[in-house]
DRENDO-1510 file (C-alpha; in Angstrom, 1 decimal, always signed):
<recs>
REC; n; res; u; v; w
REC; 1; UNK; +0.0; +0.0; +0.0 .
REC; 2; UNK; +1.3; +3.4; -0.8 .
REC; 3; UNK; +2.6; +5.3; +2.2 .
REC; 4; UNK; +0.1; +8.6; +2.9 .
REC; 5; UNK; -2.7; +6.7; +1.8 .
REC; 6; UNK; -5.8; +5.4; +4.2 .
REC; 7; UNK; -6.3; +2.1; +4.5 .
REC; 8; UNK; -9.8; +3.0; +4.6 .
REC; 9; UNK; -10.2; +3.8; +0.9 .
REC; 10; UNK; -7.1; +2.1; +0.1 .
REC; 11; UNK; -9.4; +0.3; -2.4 .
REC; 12; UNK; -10.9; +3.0; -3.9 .
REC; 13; UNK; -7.6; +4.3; -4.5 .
REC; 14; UNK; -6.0; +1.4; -6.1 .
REC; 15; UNK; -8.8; +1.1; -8.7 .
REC; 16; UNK; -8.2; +4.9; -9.6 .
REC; 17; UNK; -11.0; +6.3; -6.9 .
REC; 18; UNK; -9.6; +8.3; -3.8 .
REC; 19; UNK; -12.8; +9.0; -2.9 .
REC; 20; UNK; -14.9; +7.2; -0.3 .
REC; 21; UNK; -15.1; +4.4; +1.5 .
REC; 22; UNK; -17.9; +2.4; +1.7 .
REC; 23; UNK; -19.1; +2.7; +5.2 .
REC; 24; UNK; -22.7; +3.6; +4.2 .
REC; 25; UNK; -20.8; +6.4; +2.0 .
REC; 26; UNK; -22.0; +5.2; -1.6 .
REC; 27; UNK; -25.8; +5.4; +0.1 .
REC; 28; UNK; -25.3; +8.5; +1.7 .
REC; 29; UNK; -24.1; +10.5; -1.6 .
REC; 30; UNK; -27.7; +9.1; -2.9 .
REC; 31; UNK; -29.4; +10.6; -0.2 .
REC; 32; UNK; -27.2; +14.7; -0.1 .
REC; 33; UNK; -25.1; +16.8; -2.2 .
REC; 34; UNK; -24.7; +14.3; -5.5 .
REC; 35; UNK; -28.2; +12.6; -5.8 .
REC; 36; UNK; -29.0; +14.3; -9.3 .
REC; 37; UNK; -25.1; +13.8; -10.6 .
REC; 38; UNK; -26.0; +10.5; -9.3 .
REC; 39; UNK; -29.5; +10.0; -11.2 .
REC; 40; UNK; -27.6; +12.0; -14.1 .
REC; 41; UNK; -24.2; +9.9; -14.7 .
REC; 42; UNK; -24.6; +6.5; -12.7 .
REC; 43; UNK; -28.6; +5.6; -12.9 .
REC; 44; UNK; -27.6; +1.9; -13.2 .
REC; 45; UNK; -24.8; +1.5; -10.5 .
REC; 46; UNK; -25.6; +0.3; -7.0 .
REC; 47; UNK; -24.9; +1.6; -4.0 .
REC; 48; UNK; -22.5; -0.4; -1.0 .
REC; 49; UNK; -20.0; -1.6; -3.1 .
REC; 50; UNK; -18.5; +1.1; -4.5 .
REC; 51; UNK; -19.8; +1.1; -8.0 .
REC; 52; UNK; -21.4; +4.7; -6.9 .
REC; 53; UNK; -18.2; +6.4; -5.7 .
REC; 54; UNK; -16.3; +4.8; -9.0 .
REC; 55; UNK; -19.0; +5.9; -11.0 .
REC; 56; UNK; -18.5; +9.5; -9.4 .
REC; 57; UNK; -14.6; +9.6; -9.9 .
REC; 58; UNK; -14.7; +8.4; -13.9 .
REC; 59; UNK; -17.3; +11.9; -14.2 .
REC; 60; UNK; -15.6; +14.4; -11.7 .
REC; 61; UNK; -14.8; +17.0; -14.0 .
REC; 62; UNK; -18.8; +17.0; -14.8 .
REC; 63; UNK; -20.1; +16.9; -11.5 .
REC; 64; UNK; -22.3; +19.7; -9.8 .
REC; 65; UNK; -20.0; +22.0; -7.7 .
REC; 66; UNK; -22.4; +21.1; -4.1 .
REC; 67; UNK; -20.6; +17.1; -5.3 .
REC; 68; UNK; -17.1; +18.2; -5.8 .
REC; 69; UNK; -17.1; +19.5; -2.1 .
REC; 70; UNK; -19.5; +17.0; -0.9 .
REC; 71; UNK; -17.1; +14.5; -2.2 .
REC; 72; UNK; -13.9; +16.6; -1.1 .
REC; 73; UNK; -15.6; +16.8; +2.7 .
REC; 74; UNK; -16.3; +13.3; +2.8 .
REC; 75; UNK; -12.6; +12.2; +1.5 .
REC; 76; UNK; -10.8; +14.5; +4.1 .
REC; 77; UNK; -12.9; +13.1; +6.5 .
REC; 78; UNK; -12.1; +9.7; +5.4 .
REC; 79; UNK; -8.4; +10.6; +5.9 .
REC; 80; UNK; -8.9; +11.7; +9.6 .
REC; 81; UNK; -11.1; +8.6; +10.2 .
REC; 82; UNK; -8.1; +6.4; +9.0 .
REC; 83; UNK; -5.5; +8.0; +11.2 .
REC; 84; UNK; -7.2; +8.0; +14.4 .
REC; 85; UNK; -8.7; +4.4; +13.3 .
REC; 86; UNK; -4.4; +3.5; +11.9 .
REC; 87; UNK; -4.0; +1.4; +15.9 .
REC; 88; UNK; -7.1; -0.1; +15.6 .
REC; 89; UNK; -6.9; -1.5; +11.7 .
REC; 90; UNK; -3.8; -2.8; +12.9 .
REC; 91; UNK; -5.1; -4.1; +15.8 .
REC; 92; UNK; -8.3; -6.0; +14.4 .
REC; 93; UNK; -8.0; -6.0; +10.8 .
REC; 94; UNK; -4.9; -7.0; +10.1 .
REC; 95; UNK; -5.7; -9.9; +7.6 .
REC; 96; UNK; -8.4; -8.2; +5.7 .
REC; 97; UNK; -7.6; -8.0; +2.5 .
REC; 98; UNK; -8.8; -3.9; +1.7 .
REC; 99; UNK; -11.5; -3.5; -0.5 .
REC; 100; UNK; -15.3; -3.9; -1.3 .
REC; 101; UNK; -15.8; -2.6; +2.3 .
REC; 102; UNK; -13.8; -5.1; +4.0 .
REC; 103; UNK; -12.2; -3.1; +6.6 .
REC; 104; UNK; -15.2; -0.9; +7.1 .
REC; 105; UNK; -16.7; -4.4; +7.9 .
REC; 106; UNK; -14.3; -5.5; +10.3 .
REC; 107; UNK; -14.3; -2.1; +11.9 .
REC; 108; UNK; -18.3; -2.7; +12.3 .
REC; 109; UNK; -17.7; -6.2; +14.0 .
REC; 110; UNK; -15.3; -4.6; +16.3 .
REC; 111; UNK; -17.3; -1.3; +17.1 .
REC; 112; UNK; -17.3; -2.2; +20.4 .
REC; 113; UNK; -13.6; -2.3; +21.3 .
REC; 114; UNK; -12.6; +0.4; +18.8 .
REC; 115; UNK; -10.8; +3.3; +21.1 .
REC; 116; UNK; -12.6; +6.4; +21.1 .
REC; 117; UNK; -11.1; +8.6; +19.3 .
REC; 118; UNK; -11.6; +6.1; +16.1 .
REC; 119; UNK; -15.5; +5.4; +17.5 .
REC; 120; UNK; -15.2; +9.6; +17.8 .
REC; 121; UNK; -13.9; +9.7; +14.0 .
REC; 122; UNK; -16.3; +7.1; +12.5 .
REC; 123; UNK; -19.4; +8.6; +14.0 .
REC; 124; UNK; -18.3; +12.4; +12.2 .
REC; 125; UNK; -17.7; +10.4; +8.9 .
REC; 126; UNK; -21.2; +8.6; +9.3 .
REC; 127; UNK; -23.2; +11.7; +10.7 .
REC; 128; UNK; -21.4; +14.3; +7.4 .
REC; 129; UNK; -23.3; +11.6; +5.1 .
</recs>
């Protein structure tokens, strides 16, 4: 993995996308800023997996302004979320393989014994959707 970039969207990033990661993210920008760039550019792609966010990166220089910062916010708040989340991926995700949500997932399962300042993070990331 490149050094600088989050785990988190490591995925996203290795397919071209540095956007978002897909903790409810790809649903969220259905629901805000990027639903009619959304219904515009990617009616047939499906939110959770990260066709959405892929589907946003291949028609960036198109999108509405109210997207480009949505989608700024969200990936600057993805890269705090990742370094106060670094000890905790380390600690409980170590053998996930990143991407299609899988360390988002493993995150999830481990909610409970996450330190706070990654439960802190994850819950502005989640509540900015």
């Amino acid at each position: 993995m490149p050094a600088g970039l989050p785990r988190i969207v490591y995925a996203a990033a290795r397919s071209g996308t540095a956007l978002l990661l897909s903790i409810a993210c790809d649903a969220a920008l259905a629901q805000q800023a990027c639903s009619a760039d959304l219904a515009k550019f990617c009616p047939q792609a499906r939110a959770g997996d990260g066709q959405l966010a892929g589907c946003l990166d291949a028609n960036r220089a198109q999108l509405s302004p109210p997207c480009k910062e949505h989608v700024a916010r969200m990936s600057e708040l993805l890269k705090e979320a990742d370094r106060a989340c670094a000890d905790d991926i380390h600690t409980y995700c170590a053998g996930v393989q990143p991407g299609g949500g899988r360390v988002a997932a493993c995150l999830k399962q481990n909610v409970p014994s996450l330190s706070f300042h990654c439960k802190v993070k994850l819950a502005e990331v989640r509540s900015a959707k």
